[in-house]
N, C-alpha and C positions, 0 to 999 in steps of 0.2 A: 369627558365633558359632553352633556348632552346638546343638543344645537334645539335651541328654543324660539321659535317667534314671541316677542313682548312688544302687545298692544295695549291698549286704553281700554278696559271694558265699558260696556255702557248699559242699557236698559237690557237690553235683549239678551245678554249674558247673565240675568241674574239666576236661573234654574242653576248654572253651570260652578255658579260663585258660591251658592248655597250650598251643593252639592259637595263641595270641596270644602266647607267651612265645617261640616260636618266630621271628618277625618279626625277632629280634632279634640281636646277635654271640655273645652268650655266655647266653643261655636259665637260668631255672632249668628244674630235674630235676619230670620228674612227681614227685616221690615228696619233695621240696622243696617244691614248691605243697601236695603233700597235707599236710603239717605245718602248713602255718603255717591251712590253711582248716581244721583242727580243733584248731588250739591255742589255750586257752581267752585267755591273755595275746594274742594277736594277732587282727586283724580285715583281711578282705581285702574290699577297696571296689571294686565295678567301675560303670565306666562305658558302658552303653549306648544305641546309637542304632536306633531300626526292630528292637531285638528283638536286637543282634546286637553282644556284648563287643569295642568298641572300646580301651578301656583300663583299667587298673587300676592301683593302691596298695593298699603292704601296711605299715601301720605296726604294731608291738609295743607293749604297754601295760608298763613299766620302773616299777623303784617309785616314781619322783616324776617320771618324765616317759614322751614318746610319741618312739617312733624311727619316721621314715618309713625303712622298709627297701628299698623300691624303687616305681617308677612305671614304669608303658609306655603308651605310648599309640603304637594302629597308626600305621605313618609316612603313611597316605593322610589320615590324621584329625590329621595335627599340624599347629599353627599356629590352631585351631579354637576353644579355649577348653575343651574336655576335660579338658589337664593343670590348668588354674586350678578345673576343679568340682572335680577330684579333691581337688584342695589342702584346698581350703576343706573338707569333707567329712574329710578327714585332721584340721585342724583342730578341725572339730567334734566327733569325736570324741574326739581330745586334750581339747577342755573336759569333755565327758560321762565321761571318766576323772578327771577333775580333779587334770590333769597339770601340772605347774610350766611347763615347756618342751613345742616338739616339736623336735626335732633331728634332724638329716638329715647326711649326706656326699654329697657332689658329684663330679666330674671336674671338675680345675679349667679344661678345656678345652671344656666343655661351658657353652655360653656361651648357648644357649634355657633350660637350666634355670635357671644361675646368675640370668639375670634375670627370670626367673618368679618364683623363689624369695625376689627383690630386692622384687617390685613386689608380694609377700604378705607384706613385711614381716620378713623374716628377713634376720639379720645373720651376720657371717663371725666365726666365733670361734675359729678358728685354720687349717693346716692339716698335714696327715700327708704327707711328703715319700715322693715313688715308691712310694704306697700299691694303684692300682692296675695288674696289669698290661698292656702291650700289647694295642690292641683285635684287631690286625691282628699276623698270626703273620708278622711279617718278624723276621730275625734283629739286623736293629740298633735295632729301636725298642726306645725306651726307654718305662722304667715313668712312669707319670701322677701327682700330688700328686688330694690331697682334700682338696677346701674342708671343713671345719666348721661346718656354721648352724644357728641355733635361731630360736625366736623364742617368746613368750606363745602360747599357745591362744585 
């Protein structure tokens, strides 16, 4: 397990946030990261190592619960225990909002999260059939289901 500092990013981290968004098939937008790091309902958590944004979660504070809206964690830094500090951290903050639930969506094909998400306790509460689309721009893939999970803070 890698030993990560997670803090709260804020404005001045957004080169950092971008930059790590990018690692990824379908990126958010600079101008997306900049919303959600000055939206007073939302809190963007990063996790660093040696000084240098390995990954992050962005969850939304809802009026009785916490959405985790997304996580990434660089692909050299996965498998390390980063996405489980993030969690927890998501988590905790959902208590410090004193939110009912946290509630998340998945790819039901996404089978590191799923059981990340399994082994912090979060359970499947439904799912939304070809909710998201093709990772990969081929013309016969079909769209993905999303799991639905929550669990207590």
């Amino acid at each position: 397990m890698t030993e990560a500092d997670i803090r709260r990013l804020e404005a001045r981290d957004l080169e950092s946030l971008a930059a790590l968004e990018r690692c990824q098939a379908r990126p958010w937008s600079r101008s997306q990261l900049e919303v959600v790091l000055d939206a007073a309902d939302c809190c963007v958590l990063g996790a660093e190592v040696a000084g240098e944004l390995l990954g992050h979660a962005v969850v939304a504070r809802l009026p009785f619960e916490a959405e985790l809206q997304a996580m990434l964690v660089a692909p050299v830094m996965r498998r390390r225990g980063l996405a489980a500090a993030l969690l927890d951290a998501v988590l905790e903050q959902g208590r410090q909002w004193c939110s009912e639930r946290v509630l998340l969506e998945v790819r039901a094909g996404n089978e590191a999260a799923i059981q990340l998400y399994r082994r912090a306790g979060f359970g499947e509460d439904g799912r939304r059939r070809g909710y998201y689309p093709p990772l990969d721009e081929v013309a016969d893939a079909s769209r993905e289901d999303a799991l639905l999970m929550s669990r207590r803070p």
